[in-house]
C-alpha positions as CSV (number, residue, x, y, z in Angstrom):
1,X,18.8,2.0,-44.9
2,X,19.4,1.3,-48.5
3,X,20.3,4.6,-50.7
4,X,18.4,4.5,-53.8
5,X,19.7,8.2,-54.9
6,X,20.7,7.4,-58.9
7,X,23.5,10.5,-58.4
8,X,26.0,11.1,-55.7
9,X,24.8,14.1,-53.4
10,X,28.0,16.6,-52.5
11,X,27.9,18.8,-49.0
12,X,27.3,22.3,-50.7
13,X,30.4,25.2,-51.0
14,X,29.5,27.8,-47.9
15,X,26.5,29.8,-48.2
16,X,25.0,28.4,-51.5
17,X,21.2,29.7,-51.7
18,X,18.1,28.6,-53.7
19,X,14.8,30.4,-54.5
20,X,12.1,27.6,-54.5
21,X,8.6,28.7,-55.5
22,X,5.7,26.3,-54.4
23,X,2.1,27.2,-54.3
24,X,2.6,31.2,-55.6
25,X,5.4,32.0,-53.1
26,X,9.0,32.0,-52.9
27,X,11.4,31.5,-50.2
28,X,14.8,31.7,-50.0
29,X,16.9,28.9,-48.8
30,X,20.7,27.8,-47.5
31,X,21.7,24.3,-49.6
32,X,23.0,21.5,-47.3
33,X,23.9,19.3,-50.2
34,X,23.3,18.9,-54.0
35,X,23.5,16.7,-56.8
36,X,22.8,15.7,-60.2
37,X,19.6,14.2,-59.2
38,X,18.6,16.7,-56.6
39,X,19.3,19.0,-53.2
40,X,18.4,19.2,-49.9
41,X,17.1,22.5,-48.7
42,X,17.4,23.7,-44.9
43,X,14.2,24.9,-43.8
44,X,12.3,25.1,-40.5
45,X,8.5,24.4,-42.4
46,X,9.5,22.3,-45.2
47,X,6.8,21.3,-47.8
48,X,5.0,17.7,-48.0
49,X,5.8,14.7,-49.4
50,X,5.1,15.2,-53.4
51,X,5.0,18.7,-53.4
52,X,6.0,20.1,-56.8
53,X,8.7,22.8,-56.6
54,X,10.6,25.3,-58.9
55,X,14.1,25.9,-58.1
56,X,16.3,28.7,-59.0
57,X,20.0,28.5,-58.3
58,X,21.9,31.6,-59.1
59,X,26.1,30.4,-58.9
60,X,29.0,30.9,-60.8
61,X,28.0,28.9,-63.4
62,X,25.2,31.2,-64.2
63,X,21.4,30.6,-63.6
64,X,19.6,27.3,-63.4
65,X,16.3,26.6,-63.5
66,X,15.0,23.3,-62.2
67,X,11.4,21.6,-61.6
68,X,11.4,19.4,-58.5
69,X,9.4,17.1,-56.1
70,X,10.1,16.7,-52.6
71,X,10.8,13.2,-51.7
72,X,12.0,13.7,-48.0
73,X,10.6,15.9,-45.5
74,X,11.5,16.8,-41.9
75,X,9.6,19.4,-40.0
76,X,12.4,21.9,-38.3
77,X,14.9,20.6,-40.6
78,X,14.4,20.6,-44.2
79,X,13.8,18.7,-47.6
80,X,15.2,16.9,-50.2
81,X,13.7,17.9,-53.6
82,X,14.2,15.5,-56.9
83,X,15.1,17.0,-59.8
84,X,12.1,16.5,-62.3
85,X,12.6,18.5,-65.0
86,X,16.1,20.1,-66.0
87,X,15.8,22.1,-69.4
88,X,18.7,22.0,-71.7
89,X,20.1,24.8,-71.4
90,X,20.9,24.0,-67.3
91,X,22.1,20.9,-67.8
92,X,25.9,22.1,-68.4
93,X,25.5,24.3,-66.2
94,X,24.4,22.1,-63.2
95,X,27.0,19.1,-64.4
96,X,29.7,22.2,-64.0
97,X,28.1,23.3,-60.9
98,X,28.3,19.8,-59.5
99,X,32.3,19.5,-60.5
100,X,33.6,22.4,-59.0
101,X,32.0,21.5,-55.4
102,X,33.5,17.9,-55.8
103,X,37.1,19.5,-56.3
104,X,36.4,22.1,-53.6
């Protein structure tokens, strides 16, 4: 299978959690793995295909913020969101986010 991901994806430090907000309610979710590009979520009833998500990442580098869209989902096991919208102000944050778990 061909990996068309534009970012390298990094297995997640232990027990990194997101908030993701879809449809009016939020859930709270362990990381399997993340990147520049986007994250996978482990979650038993993960959302559809094209589902548009907010993310909300709360880590040493401070807060970021992120609009997503699911681009891989697996009943019982999870989803992999794409980053869609990253404002300015979580971009360093995310890029120092992203270096710390690659020298982990």
């Amino acid at each position: 299978m061909l990996n068309q991901r534009k970012f390298e994806r990094v297995s997640t430090l232990a027990d990194m959690w997101v908030s993701w907000t879809v449809g009016g309610r939020t859930l709270v979710s362990l990381v399997s793995n993340l990147g520049l590009g986007g994250v996978f979520i482990l979650t038993p009833n993960p959302e559809s295909l094209g589902s548009k998500v907010a993310l909300r990442f709360v880590v040493k580098e401070g807060e970021i913020r992120v609009g997503g869209v699911v681009r891989y989902s697996k009943s019982g096991k999870g989803m992999g969101v794409e980053f869609a919208n990253v404002p300015e102000r979580d971009i360093g944050r995310l890029h120092r986010l992203v270096q710390r778990m690659l020298q982990a």
